[in-house]
C-alpha positions in Angstrom: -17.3 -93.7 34.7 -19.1 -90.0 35.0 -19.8 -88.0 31.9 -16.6 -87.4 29.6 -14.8 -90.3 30.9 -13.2 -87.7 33.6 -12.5 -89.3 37.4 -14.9 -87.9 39.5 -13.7 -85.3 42.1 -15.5 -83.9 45.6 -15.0 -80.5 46.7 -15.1 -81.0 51.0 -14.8 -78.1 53.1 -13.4 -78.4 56.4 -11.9 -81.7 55.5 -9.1 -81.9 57.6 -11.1 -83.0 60.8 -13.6 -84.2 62.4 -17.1 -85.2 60.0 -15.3 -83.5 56.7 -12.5 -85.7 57.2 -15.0 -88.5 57.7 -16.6 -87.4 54.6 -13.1 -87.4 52.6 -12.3 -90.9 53.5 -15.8 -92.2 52.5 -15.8 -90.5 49.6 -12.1 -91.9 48.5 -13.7 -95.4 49.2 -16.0 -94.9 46.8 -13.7 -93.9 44.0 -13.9 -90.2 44.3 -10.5 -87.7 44.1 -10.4 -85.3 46.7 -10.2 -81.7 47.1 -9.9 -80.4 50.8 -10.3 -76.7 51.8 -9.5 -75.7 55.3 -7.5 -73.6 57.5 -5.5 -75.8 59.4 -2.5 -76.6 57.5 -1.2 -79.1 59.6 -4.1 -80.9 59.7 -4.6 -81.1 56.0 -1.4 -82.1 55.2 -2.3 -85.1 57.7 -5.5 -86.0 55.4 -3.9 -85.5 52.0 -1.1 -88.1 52.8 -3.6 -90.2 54.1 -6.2 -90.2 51.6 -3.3 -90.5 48.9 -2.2 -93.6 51.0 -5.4 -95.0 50.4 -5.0 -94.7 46.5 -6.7 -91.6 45.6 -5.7 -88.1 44.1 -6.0 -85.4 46.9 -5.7 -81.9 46.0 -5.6 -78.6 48.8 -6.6 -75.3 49.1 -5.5 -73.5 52.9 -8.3 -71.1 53.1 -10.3 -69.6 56.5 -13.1 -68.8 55.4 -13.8 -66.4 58.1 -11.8 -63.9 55.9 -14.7 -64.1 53.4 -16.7 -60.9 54.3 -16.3 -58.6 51.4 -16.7 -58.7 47.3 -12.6 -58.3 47.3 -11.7 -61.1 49.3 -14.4 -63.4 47.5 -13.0 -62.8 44.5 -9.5 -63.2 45.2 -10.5 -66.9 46.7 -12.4 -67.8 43.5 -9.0 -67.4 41.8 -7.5 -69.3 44.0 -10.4 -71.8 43.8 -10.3 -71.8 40.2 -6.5 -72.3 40.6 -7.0 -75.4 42.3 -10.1 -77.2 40.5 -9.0 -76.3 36.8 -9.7 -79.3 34.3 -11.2 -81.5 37.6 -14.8 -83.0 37.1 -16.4 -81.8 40.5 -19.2 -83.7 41.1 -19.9 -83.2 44.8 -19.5 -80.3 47.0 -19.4 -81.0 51.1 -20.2 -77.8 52.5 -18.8 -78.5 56.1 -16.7 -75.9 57.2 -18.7 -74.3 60.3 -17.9 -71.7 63.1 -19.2 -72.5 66.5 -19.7 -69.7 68.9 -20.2 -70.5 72.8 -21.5 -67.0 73.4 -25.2 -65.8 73.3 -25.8 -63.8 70.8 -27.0 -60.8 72.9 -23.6 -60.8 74.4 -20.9 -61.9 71.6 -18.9 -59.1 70.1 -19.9 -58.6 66.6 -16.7 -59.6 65.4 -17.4 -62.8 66.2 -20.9 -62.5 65.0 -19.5 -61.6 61.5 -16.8 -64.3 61.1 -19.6 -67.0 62.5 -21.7 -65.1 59.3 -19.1 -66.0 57.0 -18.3 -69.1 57.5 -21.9 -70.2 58.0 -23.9 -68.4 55.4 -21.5 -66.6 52.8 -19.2 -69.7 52.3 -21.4 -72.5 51.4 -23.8 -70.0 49.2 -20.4 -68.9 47.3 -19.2 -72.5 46.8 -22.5 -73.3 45.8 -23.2 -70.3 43.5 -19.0 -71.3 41.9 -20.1 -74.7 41.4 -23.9 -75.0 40.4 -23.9 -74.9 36.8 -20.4 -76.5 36.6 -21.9 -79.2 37.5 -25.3 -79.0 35.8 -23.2 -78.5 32.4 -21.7 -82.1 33.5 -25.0 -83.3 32.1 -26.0 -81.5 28.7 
């Protein structure tokens, strides 16, 4: 049982598909709730009823995070963050939501530049920066 007797929850983005959906159903074998962010509705609908299939609590959170380019639009997904992981014991964050551009870079417009920038970079330093000391406070 993890400290506070709470059940232990992961935080996996791009969980729907692919490697984050891998990670999701490892993780649920090992005990662990499950909080997928992504942007493909469909496809994390798909997970959650799977994952709860499998005997775990799955909670979502339908976010692209190639939207996350400016101070405002961080801060209105924290709230819904917050929103979704309220009371949870988050005890591992997957950062695997990734943009993959088939364009060199000397070429590719710089709107795809950007949103491959937020996705890559700003999202998993904001998750991590959101849950850091959450999770070092589990321990004190």
């Amino acid at each position: 049982m993890p400290p506070h007797g709470k059940e232990p929850w992961a935080v996996i983005t791009g969980g729907a598909l692919g490697i984050g959906r891998g990670y999701a159903q490892e993780l649920a074998k090992e005990g662990f709730n499950i909080v997928i962010i992504d942007k493909n509705a469909q496809a994390m609908a798909k997970a959650q009823q799977e994952l709860q299939g499998a005997g775990v609590k799955v909670k979502t959170l339908l976010y692209d995070f190639g939207k996350l380019g400016s101070v405002s639009e961080y801060e209105s997904f924290e709230k819904q963050l917050e929103n979704t992981v309220a009371g949870l014991d988050v005890c591992i964050l997957a950062n695997n939501a990734a943009e993959f551009q088939q364009q060199a870079l000397n070429v590719a417009p710089v709107s795809v530049i950007l949103r491959a920038s937020n996705v890559n970079c700003h999202a998993p330093a904001f998750l991590a920066r959101y849950f850091l000391n959450k999770m070092l406070d589990r321990y004190s």
